[in-house]
N, C-alpha and C positions, 0 to 999 in steps of 0.2 A: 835751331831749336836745341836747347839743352838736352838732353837726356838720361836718366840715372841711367847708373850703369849694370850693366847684365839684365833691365825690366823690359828695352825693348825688345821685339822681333820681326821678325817679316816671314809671314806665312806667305807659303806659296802655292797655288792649285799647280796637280800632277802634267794630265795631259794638256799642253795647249802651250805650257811655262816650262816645264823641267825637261819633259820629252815629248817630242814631234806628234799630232794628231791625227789621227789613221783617217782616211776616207772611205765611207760605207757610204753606196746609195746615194753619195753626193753630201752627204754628211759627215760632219767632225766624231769621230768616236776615239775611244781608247784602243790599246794597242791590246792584242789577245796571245801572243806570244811574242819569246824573246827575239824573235826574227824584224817584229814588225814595234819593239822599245827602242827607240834613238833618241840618245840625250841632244838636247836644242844644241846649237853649235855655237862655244862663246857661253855656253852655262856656268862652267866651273870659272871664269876666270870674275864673272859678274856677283858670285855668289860668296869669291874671294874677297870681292872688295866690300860687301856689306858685314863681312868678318872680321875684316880689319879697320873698320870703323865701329865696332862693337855691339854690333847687333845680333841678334840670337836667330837661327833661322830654320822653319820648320813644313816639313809638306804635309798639305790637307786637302786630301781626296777622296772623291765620290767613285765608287767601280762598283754599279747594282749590275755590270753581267758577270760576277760571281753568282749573284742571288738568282739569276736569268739562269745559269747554269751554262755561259756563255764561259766565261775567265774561270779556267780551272786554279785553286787557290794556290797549289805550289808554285806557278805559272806567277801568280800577284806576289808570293812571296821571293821569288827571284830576282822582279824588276825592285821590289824595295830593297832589297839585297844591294845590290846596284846602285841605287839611289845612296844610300848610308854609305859602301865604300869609297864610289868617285866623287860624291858634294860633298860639303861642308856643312850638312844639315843634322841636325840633334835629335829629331825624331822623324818617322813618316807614319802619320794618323791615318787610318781607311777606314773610312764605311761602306761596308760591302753589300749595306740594301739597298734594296729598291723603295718605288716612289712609297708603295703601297701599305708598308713596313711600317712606315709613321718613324722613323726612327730619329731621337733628336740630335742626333749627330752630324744626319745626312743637309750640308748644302742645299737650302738655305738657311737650314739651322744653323743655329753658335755652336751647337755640343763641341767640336774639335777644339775650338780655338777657344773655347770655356774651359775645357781641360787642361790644358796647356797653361791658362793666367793660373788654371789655381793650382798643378800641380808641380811649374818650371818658377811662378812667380813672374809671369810677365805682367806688364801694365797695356791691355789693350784701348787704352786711349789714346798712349804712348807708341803703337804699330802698325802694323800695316797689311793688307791682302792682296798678293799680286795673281789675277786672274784673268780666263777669257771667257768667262761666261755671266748672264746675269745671277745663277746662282752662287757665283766666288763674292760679287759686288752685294749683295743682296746679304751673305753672312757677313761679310764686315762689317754691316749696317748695324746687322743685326747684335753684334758681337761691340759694337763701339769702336771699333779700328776704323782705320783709313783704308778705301778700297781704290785700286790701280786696275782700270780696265788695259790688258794688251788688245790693240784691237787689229781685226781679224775680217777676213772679208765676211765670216760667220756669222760674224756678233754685230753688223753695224746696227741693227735695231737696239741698242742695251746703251744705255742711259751713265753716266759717271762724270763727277764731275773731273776727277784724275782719269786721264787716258792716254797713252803713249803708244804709240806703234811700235816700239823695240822692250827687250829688258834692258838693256843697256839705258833707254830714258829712263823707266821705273826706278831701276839704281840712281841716277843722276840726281834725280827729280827726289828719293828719300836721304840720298843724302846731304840736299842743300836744304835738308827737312821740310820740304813743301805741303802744304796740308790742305 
């Protein structure tokens, strides 16, 4: 696939993609302190190579236990802290509501990755949403991008027609532009 240049990107959801998924209750949750933020192993080098093939690359996350009163907010702003200085990523977008909130930001809305075409100038026809959950597939939809299910023993119910069990496929699989 051709691509103009600096329009594409590859949005990425936080926990599940960037860094390691907590277990609560037998559930996947986000991580609630910096003890319990571990970047995926093999992130930075996979996130190199969609860099240097020219893609633009950006995190887009859901974390409503700030609004729960769960995730104290200095606590979110250290693991994004983190996030900007070891990746290669240009922004990290959060919506910190919950479901309740209506907010159009929050997954499986577009609002993130709407802000993003219209304030970076990307072409979300032209990109991509690497996620594990049916709310990441579900904004890409929504948003006109390509959605990349990581699948997970969590998520076998959720639906994609793109699905790879590693990031390392994710990356293969965009950059032989597969759609």
């Amino acid at each position: 696939m051709k691509r103009p240049n600096g329009a594409c990107a590859v949005f990425l959801d936080r926990d599940g993609v960037i860094n390691e998924v907590i277990f609560r209750n037998g559930k996947p949750a986000s991580p609630r302190s910096m003890d319990e933020f571990r970047l995926v192993d093999g992130i930075r080098a996979e996130l190199d190579r969609l860099r240097a093939a020219g893609l633009r690359l950006f995190v887009v996350t859901n974390q409503p236990d700030v609004a729960r009163g769960l995730l104290a907010p200095d606590i979110l702003d250290a693991m994004t802290e983190r996030i900007l200085a070891e990746l290669p990523v240009e922004r990290v977008l959060v919506c910190p509501h919950d479901n309740a909130d209506g907010c159009p930001c929050r997954k499986p809305q577009p609002g993130m990755l709407l802000e993003v075409a219209r304030c970076e100038g990307v072409l979300l026809t032209q990109s991509y949403l690497i996620g594990d959950s049916w709310k990441d597939i579900e904004a890409a939809r929504n948003a006109r991008c390509r959605g990349i299910l990581l699948r997970r023993e969590y998520n076998r119910q959720v639906r994609c027609s793109l699905s790879v069990d590693t990031l390392q496929e994710a990356v293969d699989l965009i950059l032989r532009g597969e759609s």
